[in-house]
ZAZA-7392 format. One line per field, with one value per residue: chain; residue in one letter; residue number from 1; x, y, z of N, C-alpha, C in turn. Coordinates in steps of 0.05 Angstrom, whole numbers, plus 5000, padded with zeros to 4 digits. Atoms other than C-alpha are relative to their C-alpha. Layout:
BEGIN
ch A	...
aa A	...
i NUM	...
nc1 X	...
nc2 Y	...
nc3 Z	...
cac1 X	...
cac2 Y	...
cac3 Z	...
cc1 X	...
cc2 Y	...
cc3 Z	...
// end
This chain:
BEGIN
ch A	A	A	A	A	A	A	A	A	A	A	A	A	A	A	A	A	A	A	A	A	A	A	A	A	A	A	A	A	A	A	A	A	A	A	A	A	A	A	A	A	A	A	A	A	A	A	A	A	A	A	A	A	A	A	A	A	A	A	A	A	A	A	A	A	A	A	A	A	A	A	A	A	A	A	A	A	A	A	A	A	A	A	A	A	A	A	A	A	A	A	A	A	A	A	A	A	A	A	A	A	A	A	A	A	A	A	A	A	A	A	A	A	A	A	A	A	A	A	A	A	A	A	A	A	A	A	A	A	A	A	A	A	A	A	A	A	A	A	A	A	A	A	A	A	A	A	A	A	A	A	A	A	A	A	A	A	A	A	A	A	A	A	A	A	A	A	A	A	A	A	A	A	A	A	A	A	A	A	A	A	A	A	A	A	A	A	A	A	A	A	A	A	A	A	A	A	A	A	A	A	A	A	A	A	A	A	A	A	A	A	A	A	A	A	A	A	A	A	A	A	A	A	A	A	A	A	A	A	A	A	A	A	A	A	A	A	A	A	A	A	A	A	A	A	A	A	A	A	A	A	A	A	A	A	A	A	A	A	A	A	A	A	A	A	A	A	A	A	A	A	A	A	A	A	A	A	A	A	A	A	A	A	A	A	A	A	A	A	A	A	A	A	A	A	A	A	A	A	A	A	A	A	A	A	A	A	A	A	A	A	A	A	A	A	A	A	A	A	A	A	A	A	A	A	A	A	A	A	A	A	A	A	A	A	A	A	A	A	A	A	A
aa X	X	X	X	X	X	X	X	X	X	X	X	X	X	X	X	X	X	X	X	X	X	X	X	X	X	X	X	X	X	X	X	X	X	X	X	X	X	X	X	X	X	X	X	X	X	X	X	X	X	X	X	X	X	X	X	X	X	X	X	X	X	X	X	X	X	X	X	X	X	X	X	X	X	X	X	X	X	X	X	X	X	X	X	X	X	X	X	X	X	X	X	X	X	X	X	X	X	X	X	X	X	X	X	X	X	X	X	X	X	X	X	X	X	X	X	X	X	X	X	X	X	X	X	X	X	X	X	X	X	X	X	X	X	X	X	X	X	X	X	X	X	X	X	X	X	X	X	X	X	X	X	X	X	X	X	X	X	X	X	X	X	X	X	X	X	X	X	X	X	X	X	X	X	X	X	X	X	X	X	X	X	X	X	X	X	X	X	X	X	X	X	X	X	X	X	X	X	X	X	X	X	X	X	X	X	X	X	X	X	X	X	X	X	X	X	X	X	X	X	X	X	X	X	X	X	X	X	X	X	X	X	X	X	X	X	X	X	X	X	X	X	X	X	X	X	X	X	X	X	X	X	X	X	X	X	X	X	X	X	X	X	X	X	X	X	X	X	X	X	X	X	X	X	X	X	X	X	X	X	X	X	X	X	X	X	X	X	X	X	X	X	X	X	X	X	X	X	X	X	X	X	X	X	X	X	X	X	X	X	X	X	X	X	X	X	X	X	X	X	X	X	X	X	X	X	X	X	X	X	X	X	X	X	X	X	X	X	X	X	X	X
i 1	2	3	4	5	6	7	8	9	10	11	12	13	14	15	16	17	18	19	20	21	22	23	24	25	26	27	28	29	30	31	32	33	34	35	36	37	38	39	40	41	42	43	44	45	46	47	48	49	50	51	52	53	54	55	56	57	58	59	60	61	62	63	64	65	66	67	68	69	70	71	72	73	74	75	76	77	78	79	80	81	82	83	84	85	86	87	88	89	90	91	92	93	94	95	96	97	98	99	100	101	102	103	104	105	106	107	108	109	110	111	112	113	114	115	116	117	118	119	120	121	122	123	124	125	126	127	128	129	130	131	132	133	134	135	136	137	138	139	140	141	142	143	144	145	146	147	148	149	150	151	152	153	154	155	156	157	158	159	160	161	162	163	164	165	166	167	168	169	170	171	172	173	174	175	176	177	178	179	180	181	182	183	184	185	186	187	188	189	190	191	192	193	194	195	196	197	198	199	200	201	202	203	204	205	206	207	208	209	210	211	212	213	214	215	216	217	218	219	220	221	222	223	224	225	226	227	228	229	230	231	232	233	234	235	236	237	238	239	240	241	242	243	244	245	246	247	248	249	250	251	252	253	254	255	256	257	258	259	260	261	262	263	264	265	266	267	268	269	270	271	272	273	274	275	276	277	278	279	280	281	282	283	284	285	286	287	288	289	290	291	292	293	294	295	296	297	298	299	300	301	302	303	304	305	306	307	308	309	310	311	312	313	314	315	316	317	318	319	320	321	322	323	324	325	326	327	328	329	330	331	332	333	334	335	336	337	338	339	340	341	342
nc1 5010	5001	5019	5004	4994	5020	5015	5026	5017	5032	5022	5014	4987	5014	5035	5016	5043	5021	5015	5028	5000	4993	5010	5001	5002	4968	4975	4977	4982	4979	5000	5012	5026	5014	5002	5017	4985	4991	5016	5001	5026	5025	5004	5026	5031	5004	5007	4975	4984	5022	4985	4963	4995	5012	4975	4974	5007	5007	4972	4993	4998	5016	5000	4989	4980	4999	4998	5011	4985	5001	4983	4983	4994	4973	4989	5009	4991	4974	4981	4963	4989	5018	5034	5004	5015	5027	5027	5010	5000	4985	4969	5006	5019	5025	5028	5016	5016	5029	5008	5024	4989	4997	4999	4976	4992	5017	5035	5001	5015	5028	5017	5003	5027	5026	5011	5012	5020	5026	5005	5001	4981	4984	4982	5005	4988	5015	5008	4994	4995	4976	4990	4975	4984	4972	4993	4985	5026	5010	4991	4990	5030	5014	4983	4982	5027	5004	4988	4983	5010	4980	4966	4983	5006	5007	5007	5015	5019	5022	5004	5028	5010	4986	5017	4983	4987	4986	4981	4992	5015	5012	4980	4980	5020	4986	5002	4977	4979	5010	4987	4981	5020	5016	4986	5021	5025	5002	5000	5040	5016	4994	5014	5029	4990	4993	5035	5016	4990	4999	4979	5003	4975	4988	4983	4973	4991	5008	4997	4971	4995	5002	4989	4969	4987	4988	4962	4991	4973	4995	5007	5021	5015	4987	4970	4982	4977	5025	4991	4982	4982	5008	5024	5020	5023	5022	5010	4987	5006	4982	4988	4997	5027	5021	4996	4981	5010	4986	5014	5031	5006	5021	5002	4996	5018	5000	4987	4971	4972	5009	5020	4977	5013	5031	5009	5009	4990	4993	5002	4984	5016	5033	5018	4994	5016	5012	4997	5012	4985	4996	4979	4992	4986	5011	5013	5039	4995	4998	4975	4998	5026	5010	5012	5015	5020	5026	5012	5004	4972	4993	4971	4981	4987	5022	4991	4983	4966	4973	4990	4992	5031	5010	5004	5023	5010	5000	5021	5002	5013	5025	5004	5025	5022	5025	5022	5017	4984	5000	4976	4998	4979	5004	5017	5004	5008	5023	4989	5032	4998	5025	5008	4994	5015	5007
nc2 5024	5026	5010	5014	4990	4977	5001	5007	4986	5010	5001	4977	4991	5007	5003	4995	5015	4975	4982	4990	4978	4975	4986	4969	4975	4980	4997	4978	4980	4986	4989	5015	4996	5009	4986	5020	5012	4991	5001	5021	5004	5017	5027	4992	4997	5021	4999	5001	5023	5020	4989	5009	5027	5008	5007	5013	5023	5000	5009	5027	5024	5011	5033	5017	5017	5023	5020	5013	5023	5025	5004	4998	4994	4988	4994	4976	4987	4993	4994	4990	4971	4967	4998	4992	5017	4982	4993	5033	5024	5026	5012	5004	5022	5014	4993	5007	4977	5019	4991	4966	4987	4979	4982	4988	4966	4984	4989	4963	4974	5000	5028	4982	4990	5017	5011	4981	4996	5028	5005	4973	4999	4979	5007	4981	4961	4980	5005	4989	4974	5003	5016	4995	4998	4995	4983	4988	5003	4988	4970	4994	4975	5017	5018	4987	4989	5024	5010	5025	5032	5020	4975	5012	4994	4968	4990	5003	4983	5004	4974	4995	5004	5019	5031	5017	4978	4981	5017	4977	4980	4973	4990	5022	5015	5026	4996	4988	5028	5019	5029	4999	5024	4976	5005	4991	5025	5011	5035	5002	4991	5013	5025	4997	5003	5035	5022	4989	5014	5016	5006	5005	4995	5017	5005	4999	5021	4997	4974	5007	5010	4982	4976	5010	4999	5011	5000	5006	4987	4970	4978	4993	5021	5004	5000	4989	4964	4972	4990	5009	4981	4984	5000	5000	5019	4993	4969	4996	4975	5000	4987	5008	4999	4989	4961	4983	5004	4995	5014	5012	5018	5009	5025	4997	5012	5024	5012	4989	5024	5027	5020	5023	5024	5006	4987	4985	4974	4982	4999	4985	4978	4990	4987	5022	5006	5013	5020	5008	5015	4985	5000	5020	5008	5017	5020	4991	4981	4969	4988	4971	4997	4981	5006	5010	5011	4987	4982	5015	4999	4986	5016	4989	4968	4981	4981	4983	5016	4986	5019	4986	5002	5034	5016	5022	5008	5029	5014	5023	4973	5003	4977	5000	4979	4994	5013	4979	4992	4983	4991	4989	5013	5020	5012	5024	5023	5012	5029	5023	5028	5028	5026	5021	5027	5015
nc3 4986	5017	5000	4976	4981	4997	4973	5003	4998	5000	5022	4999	5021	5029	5009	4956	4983	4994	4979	4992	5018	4994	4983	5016	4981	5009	4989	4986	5023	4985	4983	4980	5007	5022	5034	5015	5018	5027	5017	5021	5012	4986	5013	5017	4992	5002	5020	5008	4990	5019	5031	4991	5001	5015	5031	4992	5006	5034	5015	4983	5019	5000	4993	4979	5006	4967	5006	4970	4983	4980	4984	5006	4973	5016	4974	4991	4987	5010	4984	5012	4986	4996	4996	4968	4974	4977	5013	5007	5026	4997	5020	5033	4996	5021	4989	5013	5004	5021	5026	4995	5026	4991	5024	5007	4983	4977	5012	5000	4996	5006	4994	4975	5000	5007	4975	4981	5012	5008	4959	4983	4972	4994	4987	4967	5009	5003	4978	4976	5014	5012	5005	4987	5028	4999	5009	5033	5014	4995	4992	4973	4977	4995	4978	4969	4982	5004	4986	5001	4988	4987	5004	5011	5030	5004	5028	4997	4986	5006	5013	5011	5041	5008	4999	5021	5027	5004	4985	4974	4987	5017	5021	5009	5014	5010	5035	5013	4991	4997	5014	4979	4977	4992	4970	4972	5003	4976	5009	5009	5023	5009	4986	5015	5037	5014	5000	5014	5023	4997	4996	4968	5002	5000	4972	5000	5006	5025	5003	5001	5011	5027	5008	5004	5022	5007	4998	4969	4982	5016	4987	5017	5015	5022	4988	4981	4991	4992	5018	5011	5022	4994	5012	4984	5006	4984	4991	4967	4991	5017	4991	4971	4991	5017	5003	5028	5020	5021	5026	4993	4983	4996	5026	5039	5009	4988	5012	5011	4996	5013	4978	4986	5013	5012	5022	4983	4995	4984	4972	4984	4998	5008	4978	4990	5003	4992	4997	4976	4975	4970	4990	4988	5011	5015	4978	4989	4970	5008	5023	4987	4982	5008	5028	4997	5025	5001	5017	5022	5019	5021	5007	5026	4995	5006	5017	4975	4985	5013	4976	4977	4977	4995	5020	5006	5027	5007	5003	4983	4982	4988	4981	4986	4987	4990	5027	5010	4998	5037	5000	5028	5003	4990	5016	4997	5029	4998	5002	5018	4994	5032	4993	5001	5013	4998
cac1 1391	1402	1338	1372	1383	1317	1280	1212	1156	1093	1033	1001	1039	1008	0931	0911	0840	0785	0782	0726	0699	0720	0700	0670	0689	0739	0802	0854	0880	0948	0930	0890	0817	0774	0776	0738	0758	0791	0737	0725	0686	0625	0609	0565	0485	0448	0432	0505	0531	0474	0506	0578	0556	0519	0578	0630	0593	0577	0654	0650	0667	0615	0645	0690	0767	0766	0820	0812	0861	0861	0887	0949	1002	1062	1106	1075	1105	1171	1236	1281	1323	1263	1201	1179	1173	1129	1082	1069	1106	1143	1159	1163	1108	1069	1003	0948	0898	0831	0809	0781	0787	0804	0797	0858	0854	0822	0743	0752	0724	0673	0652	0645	0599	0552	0544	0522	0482	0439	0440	0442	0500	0530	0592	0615	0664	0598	0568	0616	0632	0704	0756	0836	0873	0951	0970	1012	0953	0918	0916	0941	0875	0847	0904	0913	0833	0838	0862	0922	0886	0951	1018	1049	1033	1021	1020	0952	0891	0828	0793	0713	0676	0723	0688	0705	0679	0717	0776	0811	0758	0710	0737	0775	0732	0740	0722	0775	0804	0757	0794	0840	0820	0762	0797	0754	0720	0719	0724	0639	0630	0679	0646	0578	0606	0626	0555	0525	0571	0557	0632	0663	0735	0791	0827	0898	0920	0887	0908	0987	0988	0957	0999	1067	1057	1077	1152	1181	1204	1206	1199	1161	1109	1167	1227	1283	1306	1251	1277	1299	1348	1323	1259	1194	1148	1098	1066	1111	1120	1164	1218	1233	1173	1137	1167	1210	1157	1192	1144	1071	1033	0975	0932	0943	0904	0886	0914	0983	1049	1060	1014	1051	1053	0985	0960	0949	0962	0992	0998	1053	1037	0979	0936	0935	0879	0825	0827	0775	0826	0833	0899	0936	1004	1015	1014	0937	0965	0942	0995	0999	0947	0918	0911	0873	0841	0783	0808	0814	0891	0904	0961	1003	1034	1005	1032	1052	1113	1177	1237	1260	1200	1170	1172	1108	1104	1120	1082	1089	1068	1014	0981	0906	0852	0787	0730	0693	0758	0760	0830	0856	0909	0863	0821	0801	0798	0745	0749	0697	0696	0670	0619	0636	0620	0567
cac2 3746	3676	3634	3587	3642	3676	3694	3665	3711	3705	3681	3742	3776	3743	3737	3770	3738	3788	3845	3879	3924	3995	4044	4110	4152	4208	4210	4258	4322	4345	4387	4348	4369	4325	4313	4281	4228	4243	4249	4185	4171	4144	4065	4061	4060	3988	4006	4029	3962	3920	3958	3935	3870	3857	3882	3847	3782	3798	3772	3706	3643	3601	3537	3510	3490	3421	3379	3315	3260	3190	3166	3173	3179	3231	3261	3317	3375	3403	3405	3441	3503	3556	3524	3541	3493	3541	3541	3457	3443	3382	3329	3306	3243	3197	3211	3185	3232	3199	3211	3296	3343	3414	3481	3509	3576	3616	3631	3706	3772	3758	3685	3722	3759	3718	3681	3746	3758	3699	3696	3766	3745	3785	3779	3783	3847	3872	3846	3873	3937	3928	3888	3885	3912	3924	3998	4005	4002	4055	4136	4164	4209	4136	4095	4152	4148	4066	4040	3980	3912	3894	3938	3879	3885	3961	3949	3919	3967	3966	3995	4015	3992	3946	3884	3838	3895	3941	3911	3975	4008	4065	4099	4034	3979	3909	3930	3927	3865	3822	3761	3773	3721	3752	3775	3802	3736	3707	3619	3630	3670	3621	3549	3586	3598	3525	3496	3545	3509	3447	3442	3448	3476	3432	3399	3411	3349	3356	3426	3406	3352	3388	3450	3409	3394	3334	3350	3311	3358	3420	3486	3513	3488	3488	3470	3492	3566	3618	3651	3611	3648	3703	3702	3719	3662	3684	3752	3769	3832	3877	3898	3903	3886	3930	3998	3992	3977	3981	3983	3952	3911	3875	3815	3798	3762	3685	3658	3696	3654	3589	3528	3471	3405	3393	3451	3493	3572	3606	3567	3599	3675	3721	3714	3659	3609	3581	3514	3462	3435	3461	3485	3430	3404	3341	3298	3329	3376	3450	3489	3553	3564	3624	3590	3527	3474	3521	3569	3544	3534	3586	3557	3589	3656	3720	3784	3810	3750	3776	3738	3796	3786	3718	3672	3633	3624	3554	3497	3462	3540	3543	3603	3611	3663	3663	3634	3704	3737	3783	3797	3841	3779	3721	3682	3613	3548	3499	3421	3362	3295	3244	3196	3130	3069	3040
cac3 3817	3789	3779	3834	3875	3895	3957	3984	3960	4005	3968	3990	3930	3876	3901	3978	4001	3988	4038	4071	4023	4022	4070	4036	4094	4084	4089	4137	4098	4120	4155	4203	4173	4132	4059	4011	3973	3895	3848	3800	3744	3756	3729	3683	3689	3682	3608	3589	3625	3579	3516	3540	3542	3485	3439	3480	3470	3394	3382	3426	3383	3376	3389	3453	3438	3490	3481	3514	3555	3567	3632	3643	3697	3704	3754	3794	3826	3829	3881	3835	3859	3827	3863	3932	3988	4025	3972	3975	3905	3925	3936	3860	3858	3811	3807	3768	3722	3689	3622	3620	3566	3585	3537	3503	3535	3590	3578	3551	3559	3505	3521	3594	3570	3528	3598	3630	3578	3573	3661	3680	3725	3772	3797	3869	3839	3825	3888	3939	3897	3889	3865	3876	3815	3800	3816	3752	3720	3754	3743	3794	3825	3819	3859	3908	3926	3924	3989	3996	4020	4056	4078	4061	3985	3971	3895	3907	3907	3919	3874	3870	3805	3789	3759	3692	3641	3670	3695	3724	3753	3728	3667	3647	3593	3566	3497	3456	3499	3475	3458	3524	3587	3615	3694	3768	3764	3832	3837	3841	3783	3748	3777	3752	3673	3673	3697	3649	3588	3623	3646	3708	3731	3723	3790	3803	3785	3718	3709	3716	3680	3615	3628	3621	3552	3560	3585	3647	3701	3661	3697	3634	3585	3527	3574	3618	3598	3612	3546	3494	3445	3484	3450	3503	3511	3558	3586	3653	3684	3637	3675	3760	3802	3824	3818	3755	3702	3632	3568	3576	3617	3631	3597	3519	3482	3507	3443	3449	3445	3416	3446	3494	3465	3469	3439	3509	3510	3555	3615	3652	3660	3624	3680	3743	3738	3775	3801	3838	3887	3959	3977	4007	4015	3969	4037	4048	4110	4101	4057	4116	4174	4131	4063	4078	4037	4047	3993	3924	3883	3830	3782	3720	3746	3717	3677	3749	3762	3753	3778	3816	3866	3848	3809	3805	3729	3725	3711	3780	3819	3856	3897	3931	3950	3978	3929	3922	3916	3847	3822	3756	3743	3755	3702	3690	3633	3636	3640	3618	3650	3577	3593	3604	3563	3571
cc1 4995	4968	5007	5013	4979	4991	4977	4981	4972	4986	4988	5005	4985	4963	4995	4983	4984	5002	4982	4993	5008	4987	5004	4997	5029	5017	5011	5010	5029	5001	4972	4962	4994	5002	4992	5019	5002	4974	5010	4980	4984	4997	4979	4976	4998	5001	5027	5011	4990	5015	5023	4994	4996	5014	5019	4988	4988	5021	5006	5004	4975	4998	5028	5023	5001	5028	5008	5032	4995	5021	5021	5017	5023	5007	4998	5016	5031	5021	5023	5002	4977	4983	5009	4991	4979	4978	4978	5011	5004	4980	4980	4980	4978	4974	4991	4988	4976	5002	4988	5015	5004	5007	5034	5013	4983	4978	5015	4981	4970	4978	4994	4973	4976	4989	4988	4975	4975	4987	4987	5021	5012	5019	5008	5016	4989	4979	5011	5008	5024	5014	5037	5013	5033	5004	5014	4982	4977	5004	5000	4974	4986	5015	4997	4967	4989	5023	5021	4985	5021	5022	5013	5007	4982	4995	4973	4984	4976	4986	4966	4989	5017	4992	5013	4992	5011	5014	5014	4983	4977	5022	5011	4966	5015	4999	5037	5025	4971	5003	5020	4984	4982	5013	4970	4987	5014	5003	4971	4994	5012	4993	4964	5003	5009	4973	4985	5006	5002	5029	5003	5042	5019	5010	5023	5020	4998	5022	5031	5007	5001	5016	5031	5005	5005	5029	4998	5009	5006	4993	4972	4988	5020	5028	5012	5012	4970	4999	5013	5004	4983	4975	4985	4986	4984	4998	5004	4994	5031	5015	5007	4981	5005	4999	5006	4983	5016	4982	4967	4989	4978	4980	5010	4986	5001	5022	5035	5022	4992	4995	5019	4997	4982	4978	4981	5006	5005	4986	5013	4991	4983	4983	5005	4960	4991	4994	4971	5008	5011	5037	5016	5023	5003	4987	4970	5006	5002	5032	5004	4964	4978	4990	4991	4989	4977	4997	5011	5029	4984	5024	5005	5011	4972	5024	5015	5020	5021	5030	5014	4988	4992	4992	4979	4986	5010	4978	4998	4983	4984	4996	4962	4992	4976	4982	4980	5027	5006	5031	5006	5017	4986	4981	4990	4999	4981	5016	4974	5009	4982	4988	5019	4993	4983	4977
cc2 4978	4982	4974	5022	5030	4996	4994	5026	4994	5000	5022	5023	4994	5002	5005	4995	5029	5014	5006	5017	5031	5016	5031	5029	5016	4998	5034	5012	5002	5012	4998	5000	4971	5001	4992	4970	5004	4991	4975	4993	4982	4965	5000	4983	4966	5007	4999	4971	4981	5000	4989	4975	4986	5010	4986	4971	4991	4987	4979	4985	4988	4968	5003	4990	4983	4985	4979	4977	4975	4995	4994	5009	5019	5011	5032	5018	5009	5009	5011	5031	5025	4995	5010	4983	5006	4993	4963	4987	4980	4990	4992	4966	4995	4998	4983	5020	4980	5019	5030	5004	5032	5024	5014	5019	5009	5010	5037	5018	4996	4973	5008	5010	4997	4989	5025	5013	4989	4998	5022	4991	5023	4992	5011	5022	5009	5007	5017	5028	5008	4980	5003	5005	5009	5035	5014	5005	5019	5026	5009	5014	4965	4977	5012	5002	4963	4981	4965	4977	4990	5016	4982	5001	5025	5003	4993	5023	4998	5019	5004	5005	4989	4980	4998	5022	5027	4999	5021	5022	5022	5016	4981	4986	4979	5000	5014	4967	4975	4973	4998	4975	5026	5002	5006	4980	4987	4968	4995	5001	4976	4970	5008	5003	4977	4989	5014	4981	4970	4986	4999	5015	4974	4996	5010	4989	4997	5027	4998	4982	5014	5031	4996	4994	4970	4988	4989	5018	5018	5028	5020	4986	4979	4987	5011	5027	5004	5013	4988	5016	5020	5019	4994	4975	5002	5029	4992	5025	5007	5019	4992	5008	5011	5026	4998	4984	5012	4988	4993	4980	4986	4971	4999	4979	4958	4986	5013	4976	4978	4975	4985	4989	4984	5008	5022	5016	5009	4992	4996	5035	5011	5008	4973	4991	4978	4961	4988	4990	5021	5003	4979	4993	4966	4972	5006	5021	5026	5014	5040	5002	5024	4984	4964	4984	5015	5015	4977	5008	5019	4997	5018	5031	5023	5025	5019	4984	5012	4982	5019	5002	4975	4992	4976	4994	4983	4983	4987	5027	4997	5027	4996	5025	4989	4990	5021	5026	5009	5013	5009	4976	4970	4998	4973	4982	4973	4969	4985	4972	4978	4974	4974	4979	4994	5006
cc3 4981	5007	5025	5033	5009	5027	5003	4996	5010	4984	4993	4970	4976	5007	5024	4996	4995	5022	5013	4989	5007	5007	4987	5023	4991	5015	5012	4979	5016	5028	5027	4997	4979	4973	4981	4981	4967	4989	4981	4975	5004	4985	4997	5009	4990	4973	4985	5005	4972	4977	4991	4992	4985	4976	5015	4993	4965	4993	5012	4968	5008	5020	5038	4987	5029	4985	5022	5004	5000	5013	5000	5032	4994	5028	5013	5018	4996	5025	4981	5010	5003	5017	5034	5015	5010	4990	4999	4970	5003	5021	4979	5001	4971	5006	4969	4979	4985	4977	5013	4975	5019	4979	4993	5011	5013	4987	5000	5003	4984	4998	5029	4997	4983	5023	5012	4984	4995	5025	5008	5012	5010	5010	5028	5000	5006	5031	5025	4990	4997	4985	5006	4962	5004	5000	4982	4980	5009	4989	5023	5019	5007	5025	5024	5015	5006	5027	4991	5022	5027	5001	4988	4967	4987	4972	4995	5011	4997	4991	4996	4982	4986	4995	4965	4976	4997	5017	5024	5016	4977	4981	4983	4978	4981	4967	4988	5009	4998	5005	5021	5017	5009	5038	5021	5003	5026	4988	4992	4983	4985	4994	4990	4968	4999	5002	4985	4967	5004	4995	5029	5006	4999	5024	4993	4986	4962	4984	4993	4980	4963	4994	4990	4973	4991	4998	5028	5012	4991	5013	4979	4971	4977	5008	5019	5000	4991	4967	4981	4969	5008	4994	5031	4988	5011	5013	5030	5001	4991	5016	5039	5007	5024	4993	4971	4969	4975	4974	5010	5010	5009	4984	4966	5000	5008	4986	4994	5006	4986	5020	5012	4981	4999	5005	5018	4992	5023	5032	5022	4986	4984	5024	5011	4990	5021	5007	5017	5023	5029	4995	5021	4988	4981	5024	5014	5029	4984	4999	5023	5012	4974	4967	5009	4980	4995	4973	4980	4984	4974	4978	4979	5002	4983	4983	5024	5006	4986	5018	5028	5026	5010	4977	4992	4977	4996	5003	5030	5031	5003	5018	5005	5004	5000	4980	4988	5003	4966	4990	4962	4982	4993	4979	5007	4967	5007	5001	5000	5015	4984	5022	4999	4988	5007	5022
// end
């Protein structure tokens, strides 16, 4: 499949809306009796969690990479062969952006959890007692006891005890990925770690402009081939999505790959990220009865796009969920609006 010759992949694919949490009633055996559900390890006690958090946040940086903008105009969106109509890229349009600054790379695992440390926060992961994680990523006693959110998207599961320090569930732990984006973080928890750093998420508008680099019309931050001299530039999904995993998979570290031109990381896939802008097409008319200015844009693909499926790791991609909607794929980067003169 040629990059101008792909099929639309519902949004649903990259980010389904929170569910209704999972129902701890047993499942049907075979043979028509009752049967419990697969044994899991348990998620750890308040005191263990505390422990987690207070070495994961021992290795935060201290400081904030911002860098900042002045206003500036550039050409938003994208009608070329890869994007998706469906999704609201187009049409291509001059837009404005004010002066902001916005961080280099996605708040990680252990700037995550200095904020939870200083708050208590909880997240609504921890809140509704799941979260949606990638079945490739599961063990199997754990997938096969972790219902699918959606027939439509079966590689999605929900999984119980799934929250940001322990991304896949019980058993799983963020230690060790410190320095990764921190993921399960809902738009809440994320919109509460910015007003704690006295920030704020970036808009859309913001968000695109700083992810381009700087390039007109470019599908990715660096340019026009996905691969140049067949050299990887960003964390996709290695291999055919979502059966034919080949090799390893999941976040890498914020600062992996080399920066756009000005001096972002990794923003086409890794993980998608959090936006403040409603879903909307560019003429302001909701983007699909079901996604809604209500929920909130998610932009830069994720470690699950593959082009065999979908291709939403370009800079001009866009996708949505729910605003307390916790996903293994899904992060965020911050943004600052500088006083004004005077």
């Amino acid at each position: 499949m040629t990059d101008a010759q792909h099929r639309w992949a519902p949004a649903s694919c990259c980010s389904p809306p929170r569910p209704e949490t999972v129902s701890a009633a047993p499942r049907a055996a075979s043979n028509g009796t009752a049967s419990t559900t697969p044994t899991t390890p348990a998620a750890p006690d308040s005191a263990a969690k505390a422990a987690l958090v207070a070495q994961l946040a021992a290795t935060a940086s201290s400081e904030l990479s911002m860098i900042g903008f002045s206003a500036d105009e550039f050409r938003m969106g994208s009608v070329d062969p890869q994007a998706y109509p469906e999704d609201g890229e187009g049409p291509v349009r001059s837009v404005r952006v004010e002066a902001f600054a916005i961080s280099s790379t996605t708040v990680t695992v252990a700037q995550f959890a200095q904020f939870v440390q200083a708050t208590g926060h909880l997240t609504d992961a921890e809140r509704h007692g799941d979260a949606l994680v990638f079945q490739g990523l599961l063990a199997r006693e754990l997938r096969d006891a972790a219902p699918a959110p959606e027939p439509s998207t079966p590689w999605w599961r929900q999984v119980r005890g799934a929250a940001w320090f322990a991304p896949e569930g019980p058993g799983s732990t963020a230690a060790g990925r410190e320095d990764h984006p921190v993921t399960q973080v809902s738009q809440r928890d994320a919109q509460a770690y910015a007003s704690w750093v006295g920030a704020r998420l970036p808009n859309e508008t913001e968000w695109e402009y700083a992810a381009r680099g700087g390039l007109d019309q470019q599908p990715y931050p660096w340019g026009s081939v996905r691969d140049p001299g067949g050299q990887r530039r960003m964390n996709i999904f290695p291999g055919e999505f979502p059966e034919g995993l080949v090799g390893e998979m999941g976040t890498r570290p914020a600062e992996s790959f080399a920066p756009n031109g000005y001096g972002l990381y990794n923003t086409t896939g890794n993980v998608w990220e959090w936006t403040a802008s409603g879903f909307t097409r560019a003429d302001g008319s909701a983007s699909g009865s079901s996604r809604s200015g209500a929920y909130p844009v998610m932009r830069g693909g994720s470690y699950m796009c593959h082009s065999s499926y979908c291709r939403r790791y370009r800079t001009s991609a866009r996708t949505s969920a729910s605003a307390d909607t916790s996903l293994g794929h899904t992060g965020f980067r911050l943004a600052f609006t500088p006083a004004r003169p005077g």
